[in-house]
N, C-alpha and C positions, 0 to 999 in steps of 0.2 A: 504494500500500500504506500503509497506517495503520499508526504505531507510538504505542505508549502508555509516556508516559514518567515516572516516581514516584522519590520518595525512597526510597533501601532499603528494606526490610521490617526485615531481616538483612544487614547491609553486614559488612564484615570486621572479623577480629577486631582489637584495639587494636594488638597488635605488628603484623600484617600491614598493615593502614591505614598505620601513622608508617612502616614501612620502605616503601611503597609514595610516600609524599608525602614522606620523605627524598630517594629517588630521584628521584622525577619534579621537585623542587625544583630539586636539581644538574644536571638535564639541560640541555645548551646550546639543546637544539633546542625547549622547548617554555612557551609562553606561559603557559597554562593546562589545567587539566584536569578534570573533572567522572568523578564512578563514579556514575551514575544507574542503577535498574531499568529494563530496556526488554523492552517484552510485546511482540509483533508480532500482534494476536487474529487474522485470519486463517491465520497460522502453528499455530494450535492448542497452540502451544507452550505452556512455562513462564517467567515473567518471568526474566530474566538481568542481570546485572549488567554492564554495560557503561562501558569506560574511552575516554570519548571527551577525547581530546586537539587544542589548536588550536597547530600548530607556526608557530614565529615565519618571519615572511617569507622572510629566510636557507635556512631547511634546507627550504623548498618544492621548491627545484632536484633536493636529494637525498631525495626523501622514504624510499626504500628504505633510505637507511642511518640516518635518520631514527624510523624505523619498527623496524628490526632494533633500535637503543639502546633506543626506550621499552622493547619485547620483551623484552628481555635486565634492564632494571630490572623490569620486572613479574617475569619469571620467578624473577629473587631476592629478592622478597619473600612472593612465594606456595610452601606448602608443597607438595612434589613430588604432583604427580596433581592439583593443584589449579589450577584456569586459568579469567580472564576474558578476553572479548571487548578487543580493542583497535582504536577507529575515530578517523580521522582527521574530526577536525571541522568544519576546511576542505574539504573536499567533500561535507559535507551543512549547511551555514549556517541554511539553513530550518528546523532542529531545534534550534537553539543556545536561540532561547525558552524552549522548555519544559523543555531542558535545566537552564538556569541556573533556570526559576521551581520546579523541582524541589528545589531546596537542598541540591545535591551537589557544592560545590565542593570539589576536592581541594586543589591550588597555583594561585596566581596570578603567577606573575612577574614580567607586566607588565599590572597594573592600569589604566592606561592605555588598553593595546590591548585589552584583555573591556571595556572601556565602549566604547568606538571602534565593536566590531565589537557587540556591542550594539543601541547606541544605531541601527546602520543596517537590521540585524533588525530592528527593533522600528518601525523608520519606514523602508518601502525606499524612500518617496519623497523622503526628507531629501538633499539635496544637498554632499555632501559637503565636508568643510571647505578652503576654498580655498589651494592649493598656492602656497607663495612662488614669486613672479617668477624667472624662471631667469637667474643672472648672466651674465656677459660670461665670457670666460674665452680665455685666449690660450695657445697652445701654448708649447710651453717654447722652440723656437727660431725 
């Protein structure tokens, strides 16, 4: 399936936007996050606003509670009856390009890790940067 992915047309409004990226800034569980348009033209549908989030290693394990917090910050910056899509970015990676060449960055938290995961997008044949040697390590008794 094709998805087609743009910069908003009509992104949110000013307050909605800052309490949306106030939120999702303070959140523990997430790296970064992007609100891109996404059309699916097969779907015959209408473009939608989509808040795809990359949650930090950590809250992989939980995603559900993970998932319930972002939830719970979107829901308190959007006015009642009003609601976007929320996709976890780490399980669709293959989209992270045109995500990010879209220029919908909402927060970055760790700058860093959006080049990291990137940089491996953008080249899946790069080989990844070499893991320090593993120490010695002795039990405590």
């Amino acid at each position: 399936m094709r998805v087609k992915v743009c910069k908003p047309k009509e992104g949110l409004s000013g307050d909605v936007f800052d309490a949306l990226k106030r939120g999702l800034g303070a959140c523990p569980d997430v790296s970064f996050a992007y609100l891109p348009q996404v059309e699916v033209p097969e779907a015959a549908g209408e473009a939608n606003l989509v808040l795809f989030v990359w949650l930090r290693a950590e809250a992989m394990g939980s995603m559900r509670s993970a998932l319930d917090l972002i939830s719970q910050i979107v829901a308190g910056a959007l006015a009642t009856g009003d609601f976007i899509d929320v996709a976890i970015l780490n399980s669709v990676p293959e989209l992270l390009v045109a995500i990010d060449d879209a220029d919908c960055l909402v927060i970055d938290n760790e700058p860093e890790e959006r080049q990291r995961v990137l940089d491996d997008a953008r080249d899946p044949q790069r080989v990844p940067e070499a893991l320090p040697p593993r120490q010695k390590w002795w039990w405590p008794f």
